[in-house]
C-alpha positions in Angstrom: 141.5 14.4 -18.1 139.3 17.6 -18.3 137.4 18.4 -15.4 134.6 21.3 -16.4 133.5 23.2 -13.0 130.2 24.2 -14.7 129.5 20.8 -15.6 130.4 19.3 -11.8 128.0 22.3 -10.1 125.0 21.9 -12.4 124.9 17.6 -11.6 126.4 18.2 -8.1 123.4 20.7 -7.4 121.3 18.5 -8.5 122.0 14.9 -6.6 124.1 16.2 -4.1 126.2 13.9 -2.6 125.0 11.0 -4.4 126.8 12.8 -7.2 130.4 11.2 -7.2 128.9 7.7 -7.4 126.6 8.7 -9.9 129.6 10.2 -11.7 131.9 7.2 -11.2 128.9 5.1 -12.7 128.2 6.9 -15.7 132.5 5.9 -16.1 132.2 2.5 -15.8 130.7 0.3 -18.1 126.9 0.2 -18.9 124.7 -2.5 -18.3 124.2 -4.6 -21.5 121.8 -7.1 -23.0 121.6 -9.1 -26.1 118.1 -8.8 -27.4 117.1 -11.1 -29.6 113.3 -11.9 -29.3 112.3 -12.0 -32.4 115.4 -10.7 -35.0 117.4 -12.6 -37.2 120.3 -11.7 -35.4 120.8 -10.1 -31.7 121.0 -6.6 -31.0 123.0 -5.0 -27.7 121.4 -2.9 -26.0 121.3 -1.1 -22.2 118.9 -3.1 -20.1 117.0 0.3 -19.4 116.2 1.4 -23.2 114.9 -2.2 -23.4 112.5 -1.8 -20.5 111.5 2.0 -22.3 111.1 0.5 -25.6 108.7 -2.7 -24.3 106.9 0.0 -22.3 104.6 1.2 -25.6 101.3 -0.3 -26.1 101.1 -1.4 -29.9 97.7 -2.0 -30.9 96.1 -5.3 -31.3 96.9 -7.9 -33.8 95.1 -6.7 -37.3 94.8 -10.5 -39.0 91.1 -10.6 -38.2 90.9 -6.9 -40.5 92.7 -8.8 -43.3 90.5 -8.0 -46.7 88.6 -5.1 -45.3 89.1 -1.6 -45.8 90.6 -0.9 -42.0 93.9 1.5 -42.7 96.7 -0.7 -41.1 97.7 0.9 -37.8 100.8 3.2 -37.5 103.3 3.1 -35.5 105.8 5.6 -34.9 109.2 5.6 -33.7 109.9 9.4 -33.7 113.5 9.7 -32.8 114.9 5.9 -34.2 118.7 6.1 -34.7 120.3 4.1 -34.7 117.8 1.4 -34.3 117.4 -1.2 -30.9 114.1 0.5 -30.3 113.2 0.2 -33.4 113.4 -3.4 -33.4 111.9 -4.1 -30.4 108.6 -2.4 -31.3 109.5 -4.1 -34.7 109.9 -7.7 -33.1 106.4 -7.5 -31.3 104.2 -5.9 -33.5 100.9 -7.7 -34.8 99.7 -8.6 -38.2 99.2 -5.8 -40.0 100.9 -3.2 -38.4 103.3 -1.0 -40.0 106.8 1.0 -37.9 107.5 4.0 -39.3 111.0 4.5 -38.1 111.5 8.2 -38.5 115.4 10.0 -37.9 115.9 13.9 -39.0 119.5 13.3 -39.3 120.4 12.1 -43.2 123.9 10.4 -42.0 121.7 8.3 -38.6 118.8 6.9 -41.2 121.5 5.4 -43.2 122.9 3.7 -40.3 119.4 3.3 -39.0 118.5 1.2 -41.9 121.6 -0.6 -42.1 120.4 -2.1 -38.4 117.3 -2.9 -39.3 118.6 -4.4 -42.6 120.5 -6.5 -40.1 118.9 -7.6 -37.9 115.4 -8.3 -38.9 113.8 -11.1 -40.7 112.7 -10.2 -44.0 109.1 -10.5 -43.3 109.3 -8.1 -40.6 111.5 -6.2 -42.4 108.7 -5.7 -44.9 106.4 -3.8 -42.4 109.2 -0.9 -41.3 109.6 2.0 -43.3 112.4 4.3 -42.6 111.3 8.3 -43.3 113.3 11.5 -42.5 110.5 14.1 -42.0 110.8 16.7 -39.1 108.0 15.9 -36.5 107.5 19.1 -34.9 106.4 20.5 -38.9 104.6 17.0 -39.5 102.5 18.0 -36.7 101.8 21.4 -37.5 100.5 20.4 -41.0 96.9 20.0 -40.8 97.0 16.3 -42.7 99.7 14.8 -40.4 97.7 15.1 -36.8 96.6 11.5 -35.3 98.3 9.7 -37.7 99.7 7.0 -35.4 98.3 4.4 -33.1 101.4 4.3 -30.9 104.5 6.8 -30.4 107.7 6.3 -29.0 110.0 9.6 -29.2 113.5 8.7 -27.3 114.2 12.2 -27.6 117.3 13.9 -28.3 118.4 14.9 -25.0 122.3 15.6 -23.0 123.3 12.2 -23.3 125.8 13.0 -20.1 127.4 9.4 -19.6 128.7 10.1 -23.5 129.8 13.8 -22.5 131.3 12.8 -19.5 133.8 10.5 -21.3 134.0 12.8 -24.4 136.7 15.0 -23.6 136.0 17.5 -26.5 131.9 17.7 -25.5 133.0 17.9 -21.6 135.4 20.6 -22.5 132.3 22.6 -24.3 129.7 21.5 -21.8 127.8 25.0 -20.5 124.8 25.3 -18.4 122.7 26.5 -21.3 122.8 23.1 -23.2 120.0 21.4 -20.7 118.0 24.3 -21.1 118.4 24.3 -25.2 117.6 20.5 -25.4 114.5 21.2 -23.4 113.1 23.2 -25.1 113.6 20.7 -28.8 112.1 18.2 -26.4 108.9 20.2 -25.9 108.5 20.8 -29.1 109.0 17.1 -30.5 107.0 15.4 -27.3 103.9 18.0 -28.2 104.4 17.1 -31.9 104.1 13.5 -31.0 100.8 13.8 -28.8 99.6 15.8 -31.5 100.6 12.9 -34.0 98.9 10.5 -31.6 95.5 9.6 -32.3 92.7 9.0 -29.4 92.9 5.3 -27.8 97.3 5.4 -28.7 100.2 5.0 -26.2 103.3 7.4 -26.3 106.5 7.1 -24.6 108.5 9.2 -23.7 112.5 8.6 -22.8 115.7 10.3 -22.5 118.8 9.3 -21.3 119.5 12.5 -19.3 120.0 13.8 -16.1 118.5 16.8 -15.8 114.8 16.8 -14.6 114.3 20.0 -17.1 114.6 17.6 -19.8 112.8 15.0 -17.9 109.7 15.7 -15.8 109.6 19.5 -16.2 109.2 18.5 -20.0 106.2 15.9 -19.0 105.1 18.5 -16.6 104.3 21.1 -19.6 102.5 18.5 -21.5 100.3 17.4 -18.7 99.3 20.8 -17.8 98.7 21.7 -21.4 96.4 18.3 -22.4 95.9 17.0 -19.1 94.0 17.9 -16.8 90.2 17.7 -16.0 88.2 17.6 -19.4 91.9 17.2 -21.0 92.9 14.5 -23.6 95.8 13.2 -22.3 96.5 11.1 -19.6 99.3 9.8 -17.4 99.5 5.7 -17.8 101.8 4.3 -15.2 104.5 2.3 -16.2 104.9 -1.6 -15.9 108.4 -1.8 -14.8 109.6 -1.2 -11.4 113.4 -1.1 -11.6 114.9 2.6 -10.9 113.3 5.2 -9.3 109.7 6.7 -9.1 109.8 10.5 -10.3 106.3 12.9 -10.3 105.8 11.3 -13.8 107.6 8.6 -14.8 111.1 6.3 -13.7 114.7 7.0 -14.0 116.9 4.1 -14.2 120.4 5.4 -13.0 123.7 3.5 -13.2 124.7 3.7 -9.5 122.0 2.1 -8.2 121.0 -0.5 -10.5 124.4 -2.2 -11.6 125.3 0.3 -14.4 121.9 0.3 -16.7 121.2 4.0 -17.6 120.5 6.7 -17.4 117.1 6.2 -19.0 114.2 8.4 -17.9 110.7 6.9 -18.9 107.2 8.3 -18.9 103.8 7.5 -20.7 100.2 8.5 -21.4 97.5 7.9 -23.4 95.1 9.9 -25.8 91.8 9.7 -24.5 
């Protein structure tokens, strides 16, 4: 088994010496859970991306706007591959409503559709569009800006419990790859506020680590659209499992029975 020395003094520098259990959970099996509300079929997902994914506040049932000229609301699942998010927000959304489940990557959307094929009833099925645009460049086009009445971008992040059993992506594991991903993260989590429209909910998540890719992300959109006169505002989450950070929870697999890593924040568009 590799053991990378850069990789063990980044995390060990960070959680000191709650760092071997953290490390011998990110091992062990994750934490599990067949969700089902709502699909055809069940879905398995980790506890904590279920908790991130019910955390977005989808905007209220549209039957009553039925035969008027009301645009159906938006939603947005920035990030979707290869899909359990996507089917959450999928599996509660009101009448009306339309998912756009969005993934960069040509060779994720096809198994991103293939879950949502799947796993959703056909009716629901009907209201989920699957798109492959880039969401920093949607953003920056003057046409795509507060399209969507809800945003959930599960960004792209250092995924460590995959590198740490990955042999091949431990081996190549440097210092610089938290600081890279960080700065893709900006980038997509400005897009999405951007994206947002005033009154919507965005979440943000990752399943890393590092607090550069976690709260110092959050902490540069806060001090760019927060702020007094600022449009964007911190909305505290519901859930309480994990831990409290300056911005949001981190679910972490030594501490609550293997679920995570999952770090979770959200705001609103005022």
């Amino acid at each position: 088994m590799i053991i990378n020395p850069a990789f063990e003094a980044y995390y060990r520098g960070i959680y000191k010496n709650r760092w071997e259990g953290l490390r011998q959970g990110l091992l062990e099996p994750g934490a599990g859970i067949l969700y089902g509300d709502g699909l055809r079929s069940p879905y398995y997902l980790d506890r904590a991306s279920v908790l991130a994914a019910l955390s977005l506040r989808l905007p209220p049932d549209m039957a009553e706007a039925a035969g008027k000229e009301e645009e159906p609301p938006l939603i947005l699942d920035a990030c979707a591959a290869p899909g359990g998010k996507a089917l959450i927000i999928a599996s509660r959304m009101g009448s009306g409503a339309v998912l756009v489940a969005n993934e960069l990557s040509a060779r994720r959307r096809r198994r991103l559709a293939l879950v949502l094929d799947g796993h959703l009833p056909p009716e629901k099925r009907g209201t989920v569009k699957v798109s492959g645009f880039d969401a920093a460049a949607e953003a920056g086009r003057k046409g795509g800006r507060e399209r969507f009445a809800a945003v959930l971008l599960d960004a792209p992040c250092s995924s460590e419990r995959h590198v740490i059993r990955d042999q091949r992506a431990l081996g190549a594991w440097t210092a610089a790859r938290p600081k890279f991903l960080a700065h893709r993260q900006w980038a997509l989590l400005s897009a999405a506020f951007l994206l947002l429209r005033p009154g919507g909910s965005l979440v943000y998540a990752t399943c890393a680590l590092s607090p550069d890719e976690n709260d110092g992300v959050v902490r540069r959109l806060m001090e760019k659209y927060g702020g007094p006169g600022g449009s964007c505002t911190l909305d505290r989450l519901d859930f309480t499992e994990g831990e409290e950070t300056a911005y949001g929870r981190i679910i972490l697999p030594d501490l609550s029975g293997g679920a995570g890593p999952l770090y979770t924040a959200r705001f609103r568009k005022s």
